[in-house]
C-alpha positions as CSV (number, residue, x, y, z in Angstrom):
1,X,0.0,0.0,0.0
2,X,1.1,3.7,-0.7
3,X,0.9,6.2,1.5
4,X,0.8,9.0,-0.9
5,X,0.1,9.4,-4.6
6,X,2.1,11.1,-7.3
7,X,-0.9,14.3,-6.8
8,X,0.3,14.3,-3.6
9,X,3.7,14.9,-4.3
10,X,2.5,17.7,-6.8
11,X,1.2,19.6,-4.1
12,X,4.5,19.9,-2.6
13,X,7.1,19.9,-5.3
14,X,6.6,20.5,-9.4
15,X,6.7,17.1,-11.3
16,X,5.1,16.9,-15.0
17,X,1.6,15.7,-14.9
18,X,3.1,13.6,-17.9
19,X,5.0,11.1,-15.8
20,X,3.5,7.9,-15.4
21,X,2.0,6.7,-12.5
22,X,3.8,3.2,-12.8
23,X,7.1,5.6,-12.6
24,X,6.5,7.5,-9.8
25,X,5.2,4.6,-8.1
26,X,8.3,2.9,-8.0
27,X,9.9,6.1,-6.6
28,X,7.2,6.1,-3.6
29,X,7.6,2.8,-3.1
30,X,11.3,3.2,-2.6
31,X,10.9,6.4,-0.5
32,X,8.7,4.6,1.8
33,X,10.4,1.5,3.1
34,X,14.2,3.4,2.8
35,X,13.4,6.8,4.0
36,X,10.1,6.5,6.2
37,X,10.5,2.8,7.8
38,X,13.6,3.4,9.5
39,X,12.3,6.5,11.0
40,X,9.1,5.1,12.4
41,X,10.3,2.2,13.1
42,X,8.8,-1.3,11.4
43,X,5.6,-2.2,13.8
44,X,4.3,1.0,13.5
45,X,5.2,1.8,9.6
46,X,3.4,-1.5,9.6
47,X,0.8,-0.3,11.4
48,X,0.2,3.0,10.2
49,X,0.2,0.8,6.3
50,X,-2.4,-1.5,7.7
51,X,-4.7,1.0,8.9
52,X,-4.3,4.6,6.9
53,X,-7.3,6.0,8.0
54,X,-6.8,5.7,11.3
55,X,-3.2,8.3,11.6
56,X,-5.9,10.8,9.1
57,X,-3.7,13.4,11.2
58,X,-0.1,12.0,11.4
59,X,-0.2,11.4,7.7
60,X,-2.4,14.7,6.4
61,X,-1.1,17.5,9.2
62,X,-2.7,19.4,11.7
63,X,-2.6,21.8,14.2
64,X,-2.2,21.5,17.8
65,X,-1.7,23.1,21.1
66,X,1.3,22.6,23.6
67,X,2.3,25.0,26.3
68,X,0.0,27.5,25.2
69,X,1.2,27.7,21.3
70,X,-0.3,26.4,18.6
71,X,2.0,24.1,16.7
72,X,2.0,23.5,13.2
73,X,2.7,19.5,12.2
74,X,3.1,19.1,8.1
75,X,2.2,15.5,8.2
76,X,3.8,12.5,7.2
77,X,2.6,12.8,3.3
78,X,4.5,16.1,3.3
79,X,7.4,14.1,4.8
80,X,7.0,11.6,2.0
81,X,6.8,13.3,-1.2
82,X,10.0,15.2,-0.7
83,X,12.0,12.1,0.1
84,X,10.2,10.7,-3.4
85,X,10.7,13.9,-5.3
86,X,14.0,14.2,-4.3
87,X,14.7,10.0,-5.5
88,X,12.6,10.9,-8.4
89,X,15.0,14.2,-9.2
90,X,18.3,12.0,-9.3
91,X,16.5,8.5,-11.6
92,X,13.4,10.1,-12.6
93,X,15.5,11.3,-15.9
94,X,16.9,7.6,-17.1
95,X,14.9,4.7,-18.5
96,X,16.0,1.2,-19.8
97,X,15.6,0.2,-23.3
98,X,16.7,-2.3,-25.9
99,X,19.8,-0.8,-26.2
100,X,20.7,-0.1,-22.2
101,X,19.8,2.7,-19.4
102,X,19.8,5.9,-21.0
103,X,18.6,9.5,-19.9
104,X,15.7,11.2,-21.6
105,X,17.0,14.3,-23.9
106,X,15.2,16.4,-25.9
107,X,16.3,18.7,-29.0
108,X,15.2,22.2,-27.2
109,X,16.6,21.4,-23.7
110,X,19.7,20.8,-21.9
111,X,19.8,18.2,-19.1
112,X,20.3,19.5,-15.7
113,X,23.6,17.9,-15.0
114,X,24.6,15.2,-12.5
115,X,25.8,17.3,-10.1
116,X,23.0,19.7,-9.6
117,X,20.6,16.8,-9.7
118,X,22.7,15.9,-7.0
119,X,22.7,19.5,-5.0
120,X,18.5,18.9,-5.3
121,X,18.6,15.7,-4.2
122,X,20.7,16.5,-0.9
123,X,18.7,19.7,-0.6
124,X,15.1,17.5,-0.5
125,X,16.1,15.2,1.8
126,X,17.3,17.7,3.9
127,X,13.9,19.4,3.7
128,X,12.4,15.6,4.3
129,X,14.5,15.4,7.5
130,X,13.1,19.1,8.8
131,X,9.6,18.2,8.3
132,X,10.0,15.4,9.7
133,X,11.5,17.0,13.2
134,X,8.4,18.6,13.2
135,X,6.1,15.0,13.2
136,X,8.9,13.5,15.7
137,X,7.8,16.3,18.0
138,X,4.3,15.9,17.1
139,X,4.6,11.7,18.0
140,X,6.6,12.3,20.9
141,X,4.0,15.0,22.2
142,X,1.2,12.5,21.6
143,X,3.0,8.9,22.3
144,X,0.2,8.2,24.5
145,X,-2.6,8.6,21.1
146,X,0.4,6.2,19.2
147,X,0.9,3.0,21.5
148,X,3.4,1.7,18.1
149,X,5.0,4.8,18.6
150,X,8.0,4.1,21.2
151,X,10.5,6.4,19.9
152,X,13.1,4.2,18.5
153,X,14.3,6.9,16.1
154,X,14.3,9.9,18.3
155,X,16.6,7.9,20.9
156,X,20.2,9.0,19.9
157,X,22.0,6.2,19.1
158,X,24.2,4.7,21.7
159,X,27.3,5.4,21.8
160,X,29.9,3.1,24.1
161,X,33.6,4.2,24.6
162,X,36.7,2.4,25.1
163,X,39.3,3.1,27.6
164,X,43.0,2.5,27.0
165,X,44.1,0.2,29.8
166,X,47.4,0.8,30.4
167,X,49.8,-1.3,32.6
């Protein structure tokens, strides 16, 4: 199951309304189980897969109140679509054929080159990973509303040290 859909990721980022569903899909598909899994954490990526409509709010955004201010939360969709967009930036260009994996060019354009696909790509994962400080908060706020929720990826990780024992 997706969480989003390639009009989704419209909404956030400009993608031709000419690419292919079957395309982008792939994209989302990888953006989800590399990028979003490992920050949710597998029993509640499961979860939140099984049952969409019940995270309406995790996954679509809302507003909500702690300490007296009104938060803003983007959503997980949000979250989402930049991590596809920004896999769909550095592949989205190049397709197999008979003759091998080329890169779509056209007679009145010039291909944005490798390394500014590249600059895009970091720059939208980047954006991904601020958004998604924002939903951490959000879960971490709410943990209670979440019970899959047990902040596995806002732990730091641990870190051990090793002493030099000298004679």
């Amino acid at each position: 199951m997706r969480l989003i859909t390639k009009s989704d990721i419209y909404k956030h980022r400009q993608i031709s309304k000419s690419v292919k569903e079957i395309i982008i899909n792939q994209f989302i598909d990888d953006a989800q189980i590399s990028d979003l899994n490992p920050l949710l954490g597998n029993k509640f990526y499961y979860s939140i897969l099984a049952e969409p409509e019940k995270y309406s709010e995790l996954l679509n955004g809302c507003q909500y109140d702690y300490d007296g201010v009104t938060i803003s939360m983007v959503g997980l969709k949000k979250v989402l679509s930049l991590f596809t967009y920004a896999r769909y930036i550095m592949h989205g260009s190049q397709i197999d054929t008979p003759f091998g994996y080329v890169e779509k060019q056209t007679q009145d354009s010039t291909p944005v080159s490798r390394t500014n696909k590249k600059e895009i790509y970091t720059m939208s994962r980047q954006t991904a990973m601020q958004y998604w400080q924002q939903v951490k908060t959000y879960l971490n706020i709410h943990a209670s509303d979440y019970p899959h929720w047990n902040c596995l990826a806002s732990k730091s990780k641990r870190t051990f040290k090793l002493n030099k024992i000298s004679k």
